[in-house]
C-alpha positions in Angstrom: -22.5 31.3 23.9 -19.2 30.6 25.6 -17.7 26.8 24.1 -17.3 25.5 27.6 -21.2 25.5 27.7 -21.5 23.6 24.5 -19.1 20.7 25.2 -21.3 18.5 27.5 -24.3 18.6 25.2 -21.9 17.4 22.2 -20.6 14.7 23.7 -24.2 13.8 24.6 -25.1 13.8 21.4 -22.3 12.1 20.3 -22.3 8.9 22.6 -26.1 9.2 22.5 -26.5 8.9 19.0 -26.4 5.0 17.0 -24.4 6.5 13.9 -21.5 9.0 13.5 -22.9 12.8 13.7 -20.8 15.0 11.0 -20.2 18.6 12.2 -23.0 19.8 10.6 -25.0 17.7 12.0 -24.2 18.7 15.7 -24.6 22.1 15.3 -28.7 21.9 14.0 -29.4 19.7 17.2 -27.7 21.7 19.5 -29.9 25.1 17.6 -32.7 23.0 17.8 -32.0 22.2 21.4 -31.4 25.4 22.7 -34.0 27.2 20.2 -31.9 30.7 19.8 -32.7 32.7 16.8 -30.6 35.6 17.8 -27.3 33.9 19.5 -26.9 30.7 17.2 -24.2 28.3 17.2 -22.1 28.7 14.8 -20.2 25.9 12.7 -16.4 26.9 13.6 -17.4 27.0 17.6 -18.5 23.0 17.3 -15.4 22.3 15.6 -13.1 24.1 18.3 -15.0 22.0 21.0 -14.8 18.9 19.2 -11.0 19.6 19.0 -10.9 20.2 22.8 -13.2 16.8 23.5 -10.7 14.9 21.3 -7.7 15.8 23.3 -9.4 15.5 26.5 -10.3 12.0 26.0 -7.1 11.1 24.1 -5.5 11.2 27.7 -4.3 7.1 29.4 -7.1 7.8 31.9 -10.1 7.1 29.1 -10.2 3.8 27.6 -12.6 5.3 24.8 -11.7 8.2 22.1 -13.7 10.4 20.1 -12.7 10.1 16.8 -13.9 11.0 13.4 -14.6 7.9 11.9 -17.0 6.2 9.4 -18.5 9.6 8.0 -18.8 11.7 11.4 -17.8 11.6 15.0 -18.3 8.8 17.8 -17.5 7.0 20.4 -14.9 4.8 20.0 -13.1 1.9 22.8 -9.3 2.1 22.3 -7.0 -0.4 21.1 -5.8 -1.3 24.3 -8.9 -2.8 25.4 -10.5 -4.2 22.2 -9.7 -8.2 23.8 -11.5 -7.1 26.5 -14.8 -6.2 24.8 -14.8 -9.4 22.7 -15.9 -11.4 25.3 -19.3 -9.5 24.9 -19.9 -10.3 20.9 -18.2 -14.2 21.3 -15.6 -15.5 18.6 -17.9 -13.3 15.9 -15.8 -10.2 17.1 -12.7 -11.8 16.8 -12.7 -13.2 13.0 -11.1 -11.5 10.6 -11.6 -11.2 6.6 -9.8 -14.1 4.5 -6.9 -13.1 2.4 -9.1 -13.7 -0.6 -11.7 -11.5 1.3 -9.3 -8.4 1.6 -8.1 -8.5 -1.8 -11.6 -8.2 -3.3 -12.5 -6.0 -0.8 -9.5 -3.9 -1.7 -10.1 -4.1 -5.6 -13.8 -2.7 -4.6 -12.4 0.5 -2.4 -9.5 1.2 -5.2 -11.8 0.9 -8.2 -14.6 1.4 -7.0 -17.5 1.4 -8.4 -16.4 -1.8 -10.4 -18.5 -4.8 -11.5 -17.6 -8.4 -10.3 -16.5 -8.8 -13.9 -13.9 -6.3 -13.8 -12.9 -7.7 -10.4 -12.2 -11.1 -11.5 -10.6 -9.9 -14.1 -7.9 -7.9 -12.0 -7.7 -11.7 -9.4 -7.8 -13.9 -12.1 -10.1 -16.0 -10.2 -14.0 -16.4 -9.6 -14.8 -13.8 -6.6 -18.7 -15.0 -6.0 -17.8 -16.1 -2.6 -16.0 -13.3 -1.3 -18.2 -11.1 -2.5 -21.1 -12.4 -1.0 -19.3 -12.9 2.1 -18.2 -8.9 2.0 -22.0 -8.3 1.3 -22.6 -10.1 4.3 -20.9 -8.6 6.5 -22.0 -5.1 4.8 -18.7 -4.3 4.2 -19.7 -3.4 0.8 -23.0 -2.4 -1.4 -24.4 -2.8 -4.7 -24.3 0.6 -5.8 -26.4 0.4 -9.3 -25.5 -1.2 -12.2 -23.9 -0.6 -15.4 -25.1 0.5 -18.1 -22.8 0.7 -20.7 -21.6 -2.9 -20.0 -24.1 -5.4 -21.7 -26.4 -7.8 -19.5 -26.3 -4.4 -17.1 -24.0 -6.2 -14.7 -24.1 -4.8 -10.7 -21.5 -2.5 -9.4 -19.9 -2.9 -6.3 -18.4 0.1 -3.9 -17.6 0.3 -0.2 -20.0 1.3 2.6 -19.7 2.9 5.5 -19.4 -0.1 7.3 -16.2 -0.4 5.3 -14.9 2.9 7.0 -15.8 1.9 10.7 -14.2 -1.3 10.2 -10.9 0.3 8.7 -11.2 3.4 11.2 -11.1 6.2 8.3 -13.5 8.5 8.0 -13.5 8.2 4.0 -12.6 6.9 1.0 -10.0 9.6 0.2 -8.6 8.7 4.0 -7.1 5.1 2.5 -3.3 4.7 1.6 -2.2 6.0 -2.0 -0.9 2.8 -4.3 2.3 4.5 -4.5 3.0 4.7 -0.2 2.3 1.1 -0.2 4.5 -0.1 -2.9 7.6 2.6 -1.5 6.9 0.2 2.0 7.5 -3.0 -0.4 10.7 -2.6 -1.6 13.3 -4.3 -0.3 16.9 -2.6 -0.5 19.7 -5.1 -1.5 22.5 -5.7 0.8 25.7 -4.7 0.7 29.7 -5.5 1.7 28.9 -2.6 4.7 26.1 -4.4 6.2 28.5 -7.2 6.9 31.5 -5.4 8.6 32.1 -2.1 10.4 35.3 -1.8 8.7 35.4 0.1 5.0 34.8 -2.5 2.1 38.6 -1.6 0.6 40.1 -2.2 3.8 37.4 -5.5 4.7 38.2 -7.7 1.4 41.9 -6.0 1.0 43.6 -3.6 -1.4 45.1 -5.7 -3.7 41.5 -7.8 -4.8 40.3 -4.3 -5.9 43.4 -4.2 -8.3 43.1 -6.1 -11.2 45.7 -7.9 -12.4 46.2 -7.6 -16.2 47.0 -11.0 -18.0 48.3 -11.2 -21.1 46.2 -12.1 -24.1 46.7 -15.0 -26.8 47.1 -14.1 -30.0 43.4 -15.0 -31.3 43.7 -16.0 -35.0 40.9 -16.8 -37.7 40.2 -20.2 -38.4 39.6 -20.7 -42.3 39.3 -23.4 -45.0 39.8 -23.4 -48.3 37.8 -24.5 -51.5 38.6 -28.4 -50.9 37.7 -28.0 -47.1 41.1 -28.3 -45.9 42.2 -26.0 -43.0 44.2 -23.3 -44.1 46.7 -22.8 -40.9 46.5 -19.0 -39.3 48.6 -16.5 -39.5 50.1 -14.8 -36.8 50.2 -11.5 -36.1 53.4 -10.9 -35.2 56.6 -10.1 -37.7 57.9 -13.4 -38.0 61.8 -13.3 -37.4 64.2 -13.0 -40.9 65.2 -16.5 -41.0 68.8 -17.8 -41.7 68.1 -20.4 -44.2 67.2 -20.2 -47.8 65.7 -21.8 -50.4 67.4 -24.7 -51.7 67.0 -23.2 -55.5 68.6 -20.3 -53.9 71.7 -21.7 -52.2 75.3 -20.4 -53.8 76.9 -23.7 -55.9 
């Protein structure tokens, strides 16, 4: 069956459907549909036509996508126009997580699965109320519990909820730790981000030439047994001198 023939019943099934329909899952229905045995649709033709339905609806005249989003393929209103339809849901749409909110919720999708313990432990503070608010918005599931942690606590990982909201089709889809820290750092600034001209020629020839000062003789200070200062002794030849002794004057 030619791919052209396929595409319409696809995209039926994908803006038809009230969850995301993997790959896989579009090629049974459309078997099932057409009930071949002989001339089946085969994976690789439904992923070539899903291709060619992305790029068709990736053009300014849609204001929707089809994108591969929280664990399959859907529907999807662009950015663009995301005001727009939050009139229809009221100020519900608009609200976003707290700061508190999205660093548990972060802890969860890094760690996951991780106990509220091990949570708090990494914020330093109690996390019942974001948690339950996550939980809430089912942004997040109890996923079991642990069972090499006494008391059995619950463990905590992301649904898939978590990957609509975020627009990634999985967990594997979220930013490594290391790409977000490169973004953080901040490079310090230097004489050339202040001037066009070079820095020798900006702050002048002669403060890049140090002037050499002469150094004072640095003696020892020292006392002796009855705590009396002994005076220092130079370290240059002292000059012959032209007197003598009087013991050693001629008569």
């Amino acid at each position: 069956m030619e791919i052209s023939t396929i595409i319409p019943h696809i995209e039926v099934l994908i803006f038809a459907s009230d969850k995301p329909l993997t790959s896989l899952d579009i090629v049974e229905l459309i078997n099932n549909s057409f009930g071949f045995l002989e001339e089946r649709i085969m994976l690789d033709q439904v992923e070539s036509a899903l291709e060619g339905i992305k790029e068709k609806y990736d053009s300014e005249f849609y204001p929707f996508e089809v994108k591969e989003s929280g664990g399959g393929w859907q529907f999807l209103t662009k950015k663009d126009y995301h005001k727009t339809i939050a009139q229809l849901n009221g100020d519900k749409f608009l609200k976003r997580l707290s700061n508190a909110a999205l660093e548990t919720l972060a802890i969860i999708a890094y760690k996951q699965p991780i106990t509220k313990g091990e949570i708090e432990a990494i914020r330093g503070v109690n996390s019942d109320y974001s948690i339950q608010k996550l939980l809430e918005k089912e942004l997040i599931l109890i996923s079991g519990r642990n069972e090499h942690s006494p008391g059995k606590p619950l463990v905590y990982a992301t649904s898939k909820n978590f990957m609509d909201y975020f627009g990634i089709n999985s967990a594997a889809d979220l930013p490594k730790i290391r790409e977000v820290l490169a973004e953080q750092l901040v490079e310090g600034t230097r004489p050339e981000d202040f001037t066009d001209q070079p820095v020798a020629e900006y702050i002048g020839y002669d403060a890049l030439e140090e002037e050499e000062t002469p150094k004072e003789n640095i003696s020892t200070i020292a006392v002796n047994q009855d705590g009396e200062l002994i005076e220092p002794q130079s370290d240059e030849p002292e000059a012959p001198s032209t007197e003598t002794d009087e013991e050693e004057k001629p008569e």
